[in-house]
C-alpha positions as CSV (number, residue, x, y, z in Angstrom):
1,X,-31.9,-57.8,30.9
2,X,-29.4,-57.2,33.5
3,X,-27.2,-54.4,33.2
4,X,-23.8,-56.5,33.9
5,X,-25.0,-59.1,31.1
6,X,-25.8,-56.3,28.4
7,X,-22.2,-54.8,29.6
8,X,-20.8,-58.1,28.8
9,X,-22.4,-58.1,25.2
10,X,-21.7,-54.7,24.6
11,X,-17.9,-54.9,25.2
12,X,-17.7,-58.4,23.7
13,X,-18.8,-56.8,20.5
14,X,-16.5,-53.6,21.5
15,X,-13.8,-55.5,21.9
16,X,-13.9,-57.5,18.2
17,X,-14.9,-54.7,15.8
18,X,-11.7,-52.7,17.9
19,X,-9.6,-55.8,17.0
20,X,-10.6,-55.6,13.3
21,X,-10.3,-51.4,13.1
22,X,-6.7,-52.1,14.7
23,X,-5.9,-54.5,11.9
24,X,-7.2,-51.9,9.6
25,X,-4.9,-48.8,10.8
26,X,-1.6,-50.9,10.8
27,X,-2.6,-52.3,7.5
28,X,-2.9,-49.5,5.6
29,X,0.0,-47.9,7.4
30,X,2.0,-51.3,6.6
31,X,1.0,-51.2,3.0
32,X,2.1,-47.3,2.6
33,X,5.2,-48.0,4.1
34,X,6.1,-50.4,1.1
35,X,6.2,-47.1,-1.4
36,X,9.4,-45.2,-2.0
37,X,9.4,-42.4,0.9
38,X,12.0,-41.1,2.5
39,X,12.9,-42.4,6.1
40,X,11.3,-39.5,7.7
41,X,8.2,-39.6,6.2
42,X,7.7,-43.1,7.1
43,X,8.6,-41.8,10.7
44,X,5.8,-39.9,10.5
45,X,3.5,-42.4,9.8
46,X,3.9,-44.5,12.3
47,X,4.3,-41.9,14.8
48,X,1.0,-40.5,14.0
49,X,-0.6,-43.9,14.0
50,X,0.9,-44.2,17.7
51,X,-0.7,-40.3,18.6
52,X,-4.1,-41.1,17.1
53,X,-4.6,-44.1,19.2
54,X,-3.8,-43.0,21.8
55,X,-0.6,-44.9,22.7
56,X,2.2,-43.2,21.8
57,X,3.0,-42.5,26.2
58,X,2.8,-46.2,26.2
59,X,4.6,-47.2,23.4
60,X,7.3,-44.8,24.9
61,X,7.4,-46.4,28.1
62,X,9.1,-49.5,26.5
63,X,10.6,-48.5,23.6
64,X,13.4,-45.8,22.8
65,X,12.7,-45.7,19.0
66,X,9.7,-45.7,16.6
67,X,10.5,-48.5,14.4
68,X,7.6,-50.1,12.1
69,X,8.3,-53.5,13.4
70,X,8.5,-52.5,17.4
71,X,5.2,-49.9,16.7
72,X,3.4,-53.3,14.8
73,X,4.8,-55.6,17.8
74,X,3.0,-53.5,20.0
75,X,-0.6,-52.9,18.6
76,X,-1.0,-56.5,17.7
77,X,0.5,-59.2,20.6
78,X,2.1,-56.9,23.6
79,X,-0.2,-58.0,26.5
80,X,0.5,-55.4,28.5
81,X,-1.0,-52.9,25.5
82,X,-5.0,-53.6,26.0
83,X,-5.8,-52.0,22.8
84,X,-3.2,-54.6,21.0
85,X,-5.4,-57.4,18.9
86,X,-4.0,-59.8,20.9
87,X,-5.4,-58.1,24.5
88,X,-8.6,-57.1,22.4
89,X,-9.2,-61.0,21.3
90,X,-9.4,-61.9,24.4
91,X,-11.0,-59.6,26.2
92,X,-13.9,-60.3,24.0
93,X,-13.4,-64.2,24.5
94,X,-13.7,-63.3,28.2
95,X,-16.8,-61.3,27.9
96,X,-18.2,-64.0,25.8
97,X,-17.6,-66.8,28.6
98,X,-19.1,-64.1,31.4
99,X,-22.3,-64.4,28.9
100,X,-21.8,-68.3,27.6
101,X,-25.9,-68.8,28.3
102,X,-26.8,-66.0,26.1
103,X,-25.0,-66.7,23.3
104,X,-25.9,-69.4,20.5
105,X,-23.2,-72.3,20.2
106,X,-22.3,-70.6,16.7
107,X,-21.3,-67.0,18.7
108,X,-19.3,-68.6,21.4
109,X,-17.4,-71.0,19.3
110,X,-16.8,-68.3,16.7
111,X,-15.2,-66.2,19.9
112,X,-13.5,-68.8,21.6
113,X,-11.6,-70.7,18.3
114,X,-10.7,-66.6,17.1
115,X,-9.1,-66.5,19.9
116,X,-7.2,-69.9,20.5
117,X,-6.2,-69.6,16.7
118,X,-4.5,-65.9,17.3
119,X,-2.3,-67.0,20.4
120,X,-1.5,-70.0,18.3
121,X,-0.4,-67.9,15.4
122,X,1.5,-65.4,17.3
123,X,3.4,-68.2,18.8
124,X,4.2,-69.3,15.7
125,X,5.5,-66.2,14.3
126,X,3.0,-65.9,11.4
127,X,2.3,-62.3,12.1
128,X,6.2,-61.4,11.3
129,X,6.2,-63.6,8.7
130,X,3.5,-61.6,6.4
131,X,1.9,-58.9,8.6
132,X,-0.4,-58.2,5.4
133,X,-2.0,-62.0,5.2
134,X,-2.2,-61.7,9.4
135,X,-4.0,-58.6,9.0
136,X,-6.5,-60.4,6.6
137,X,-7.2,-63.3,8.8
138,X,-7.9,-60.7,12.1
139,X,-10.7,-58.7,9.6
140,X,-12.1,-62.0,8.6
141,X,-12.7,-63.5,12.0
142,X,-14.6,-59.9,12.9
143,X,-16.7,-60.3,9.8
144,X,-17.6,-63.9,10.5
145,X,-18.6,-62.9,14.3
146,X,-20.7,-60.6,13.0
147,X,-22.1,-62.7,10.5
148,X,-22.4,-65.8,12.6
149,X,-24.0,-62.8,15.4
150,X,-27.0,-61.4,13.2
151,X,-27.5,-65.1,11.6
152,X,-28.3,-67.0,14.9
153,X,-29.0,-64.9,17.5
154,X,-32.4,-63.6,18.9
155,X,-33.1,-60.5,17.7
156,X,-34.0,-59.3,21.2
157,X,-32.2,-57.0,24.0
158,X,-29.3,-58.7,23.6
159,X,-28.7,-58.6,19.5
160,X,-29.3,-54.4,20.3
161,X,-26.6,-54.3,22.9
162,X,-24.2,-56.2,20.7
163,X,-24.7,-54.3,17.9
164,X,-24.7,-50.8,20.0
165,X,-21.2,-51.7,20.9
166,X,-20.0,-52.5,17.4
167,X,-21.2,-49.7,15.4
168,X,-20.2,-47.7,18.3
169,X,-16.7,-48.9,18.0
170,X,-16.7,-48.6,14.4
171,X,-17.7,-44.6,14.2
172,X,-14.8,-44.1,16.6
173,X,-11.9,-46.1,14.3
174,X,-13.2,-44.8,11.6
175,X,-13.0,-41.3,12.8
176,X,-9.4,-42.1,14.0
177,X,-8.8,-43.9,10.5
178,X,-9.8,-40.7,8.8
179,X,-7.7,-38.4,10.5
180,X,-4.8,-40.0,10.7
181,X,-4.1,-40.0,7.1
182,X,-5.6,-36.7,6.0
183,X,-3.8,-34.9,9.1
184,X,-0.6,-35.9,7.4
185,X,-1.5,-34.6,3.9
186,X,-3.6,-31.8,5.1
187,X,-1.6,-29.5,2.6
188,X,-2.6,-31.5,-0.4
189,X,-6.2,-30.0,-0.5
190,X,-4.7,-26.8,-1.3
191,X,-1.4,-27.4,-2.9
192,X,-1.0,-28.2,-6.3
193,X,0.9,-31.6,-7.1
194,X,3.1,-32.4,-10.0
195,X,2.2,-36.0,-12.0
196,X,4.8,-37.6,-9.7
197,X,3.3,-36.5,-6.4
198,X,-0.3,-37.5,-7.9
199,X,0.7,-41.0,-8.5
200,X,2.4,-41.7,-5.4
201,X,-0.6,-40.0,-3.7
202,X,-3.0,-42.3,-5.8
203,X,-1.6,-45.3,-4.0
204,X,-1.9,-43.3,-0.9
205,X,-5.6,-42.8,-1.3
206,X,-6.0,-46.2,-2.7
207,X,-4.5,-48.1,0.6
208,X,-6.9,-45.8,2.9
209,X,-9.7,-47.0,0.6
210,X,-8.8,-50.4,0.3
211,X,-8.3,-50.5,4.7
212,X,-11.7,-49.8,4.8
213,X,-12.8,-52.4,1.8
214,X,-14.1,-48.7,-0.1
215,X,-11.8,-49.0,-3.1
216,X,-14.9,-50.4,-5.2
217,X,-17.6,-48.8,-3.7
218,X,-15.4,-45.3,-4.2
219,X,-15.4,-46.2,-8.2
220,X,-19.1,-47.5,-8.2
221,X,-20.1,-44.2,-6.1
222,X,-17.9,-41.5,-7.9
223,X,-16.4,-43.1,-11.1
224,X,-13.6,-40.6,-10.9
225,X,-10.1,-40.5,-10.2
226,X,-9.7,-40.6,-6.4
227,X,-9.9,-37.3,-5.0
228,X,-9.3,-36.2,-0.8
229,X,-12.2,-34.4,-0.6
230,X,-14.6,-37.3,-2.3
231,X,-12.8,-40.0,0.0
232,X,-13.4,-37.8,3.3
233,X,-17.2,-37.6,2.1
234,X,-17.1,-41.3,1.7
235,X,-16.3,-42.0,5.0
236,X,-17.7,-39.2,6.5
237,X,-21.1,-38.3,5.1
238,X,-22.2,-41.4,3.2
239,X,-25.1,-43.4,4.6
240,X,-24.6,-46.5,2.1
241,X,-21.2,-46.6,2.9
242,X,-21.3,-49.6,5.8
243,X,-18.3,-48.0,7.5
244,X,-18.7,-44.5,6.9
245,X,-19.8,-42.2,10.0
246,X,-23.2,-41.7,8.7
247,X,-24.0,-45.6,8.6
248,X,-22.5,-45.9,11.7
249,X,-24.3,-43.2,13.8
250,X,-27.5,-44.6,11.9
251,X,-27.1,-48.2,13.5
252,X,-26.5,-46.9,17.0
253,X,-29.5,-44.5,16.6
254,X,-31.7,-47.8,15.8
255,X,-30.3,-49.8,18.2
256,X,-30.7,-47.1,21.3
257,X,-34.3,-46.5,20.2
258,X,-35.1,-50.6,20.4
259,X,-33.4,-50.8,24.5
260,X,-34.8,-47.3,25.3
261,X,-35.9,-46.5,28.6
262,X,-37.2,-44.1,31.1
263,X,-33.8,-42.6,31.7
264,X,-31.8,-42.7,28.2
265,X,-34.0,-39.8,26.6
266,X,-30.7,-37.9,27.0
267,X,-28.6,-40.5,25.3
268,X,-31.0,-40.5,22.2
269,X,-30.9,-36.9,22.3
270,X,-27.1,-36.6,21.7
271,X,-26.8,-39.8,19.7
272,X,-29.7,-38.3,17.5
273,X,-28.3,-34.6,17.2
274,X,-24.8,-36.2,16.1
275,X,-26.5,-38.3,13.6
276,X,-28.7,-35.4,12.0
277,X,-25.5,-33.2,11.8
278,X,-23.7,-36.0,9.8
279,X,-27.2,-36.4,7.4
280,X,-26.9,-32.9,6.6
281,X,-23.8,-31.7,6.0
282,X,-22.0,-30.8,3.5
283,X,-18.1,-32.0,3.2
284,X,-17.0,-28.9,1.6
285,X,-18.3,-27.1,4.8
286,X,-16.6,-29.7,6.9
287,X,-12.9,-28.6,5.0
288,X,-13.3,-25.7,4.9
289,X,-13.6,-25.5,8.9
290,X,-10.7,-27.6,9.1
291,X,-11.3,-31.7,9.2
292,X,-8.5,-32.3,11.6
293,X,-10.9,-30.3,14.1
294,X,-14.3,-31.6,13.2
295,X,-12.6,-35.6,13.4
296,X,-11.7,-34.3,17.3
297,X,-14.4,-32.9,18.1
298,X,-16.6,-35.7,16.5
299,X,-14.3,-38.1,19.2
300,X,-14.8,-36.3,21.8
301,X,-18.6,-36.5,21.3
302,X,-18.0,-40.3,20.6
303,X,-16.7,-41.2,23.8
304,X,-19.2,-38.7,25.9
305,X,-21.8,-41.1,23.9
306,X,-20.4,-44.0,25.2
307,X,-20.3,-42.8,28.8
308,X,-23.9,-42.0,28.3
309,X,-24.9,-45.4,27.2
310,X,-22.8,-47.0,30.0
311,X,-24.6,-45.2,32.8
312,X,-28.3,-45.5,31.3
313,X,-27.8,-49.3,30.5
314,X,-24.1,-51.1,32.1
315,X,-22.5,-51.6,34.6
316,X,-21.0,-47.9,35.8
317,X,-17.0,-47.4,34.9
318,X,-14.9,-46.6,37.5
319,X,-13.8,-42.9,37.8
């Protein structure tokens, strides 16, 4: 396969689970924001969201205040922000169209009617008028690419690349997912709550769990009351948890080994390594080092991955 059409698929796919993830953080951010909290608290929140994406010099750039409406304006339809849902959506579109004889009809008309139907939305003002339903509608377009993806295509080169970029995607949001609400409660693994602080923490824990469609699994897996530690080795450590880490790091694994070639053995190395340390550790060892450090460092190696993959198999990034 050429290298620019498996850089094509590889974003494509990049670019939709990146949508999806965004739709995930500013959901369960929006839905948290609904509980009583004071004003500075909520500050927090969408400050941190901001930080842990990565966009908060950005955000800056244009606006004087965070505000939950200007920080959701510009994560889901600024153009000029290419990590907004609305940039993302058509990014992919337009790596989908570089690749149109690749693709099955189902993929590409999957692609291009996502992303007619979200400018037509925005336009419309259906995001502002129930960001939670808008959120909805941007995770089920991802999940019916993906579906539409593994249900028509190939399974060849081009299914492997595709899939490399979404589960690599995925262990990177989820990382950022992660750490961006247990950064802000870091405290509560050690302090000691009264009832009122453990019910407004349930629905904490509950929205996190619920972003990442975990609520039920959490209760099927651990049929407990929800606990931090429990909902970190959910999404950390789990391999049966489609969104944890784990499950994640698993997929890429598979999918490098299928495209492998004379020069990725270093690529499968590291991809390898980081998924052994996730199959064998221990979440109370993870804590106890401090997660806040482990979720950085685990990005850090995330993105090294990526550049790895990009110069064994794409077309090279400029410096």
């Amino acid at each position: 396969m050429l290298s620019r059409t498996a850089d094509h698929l590889f974003w494509m796919n990049r670019y939709t689970e990146r949508a999806e993830n965004t739709a995930r953080l500013l959901d369960v951010n929006y839905q948290t924001s609904l509980l009583p909290q004071s004003q500075a608290v909520a500050l927090a929140g969408w400050q941190g969201l901001l930080s842990i994406s990565e966009l908060l010099p950005a955000y800056k750039q244009k606006y004087a205040d965070i505000t939950a409406r200007e920080v959701m304006d510009f994560m889901v339809k600024d153009e000029s922000n290419p990590s907004s849902i609305l940039s993302c959506l058509s990014a992919a579109r337009e790596n989908a169209r570089a690749v149109r004889g690749t693709l099955t009809t189902e993929v590409w008309e999957t692609q291009n009617q996502t992303w007619l139907e979200v400018r037509r939305m925005v336009k419309d003002g259906e995001f502002e008028a129930d960001p939670g339903q808008f959120f909805e509608w941007v995770k089920f377009r991802s999940h019916l690419s993906r579906g539409v993806t593994v249900g028509t295509m190939l399974m060849d080169e081009a299914l492997h690349f595709m899939r490399l970029g979404t589960f690599l995607e995925r262990a990177d949001n989820t990382a950022r997912l992660v750490d961006v609400k247990f950064h802000a409660v870091e405290s509560d693994f050690y302090g000691t709550a009264n009832g009122k602080d453990q019910e407004y923490d349930f629905y904490h824990w509950s929205a996190i769990l619920r972003s990442v469609s975990g609520f039920e699994v959490y209760r099927k897996v651990y049929r407990d009351v929800i606990r931090p530690e429990r909902v970190a080795e959910l999404l950390i450590l789990r391999p049966d948890m489609p969104r944890s880490l784990h499950a994640s790091l698993n997929e890429v694994v598979g999918n490098l080994r299928m495209v492998a070639n004379d020069a990725s053995s270093e690529t499968q190395r590291r991809a390898g390594k980081l998924r052994s340390e996730l199959q064998y550790g221990r979440i109370d060892e993870i804590l106890a080092t401090g997660l806040h450090a482990y979720l950085t460092q685990f990005l850090d190696r995330i993105n090294d991955l990526g550049a790895h993959i990009s110069r064994d198999f794409l077309v090279p990034s400029p410096v």
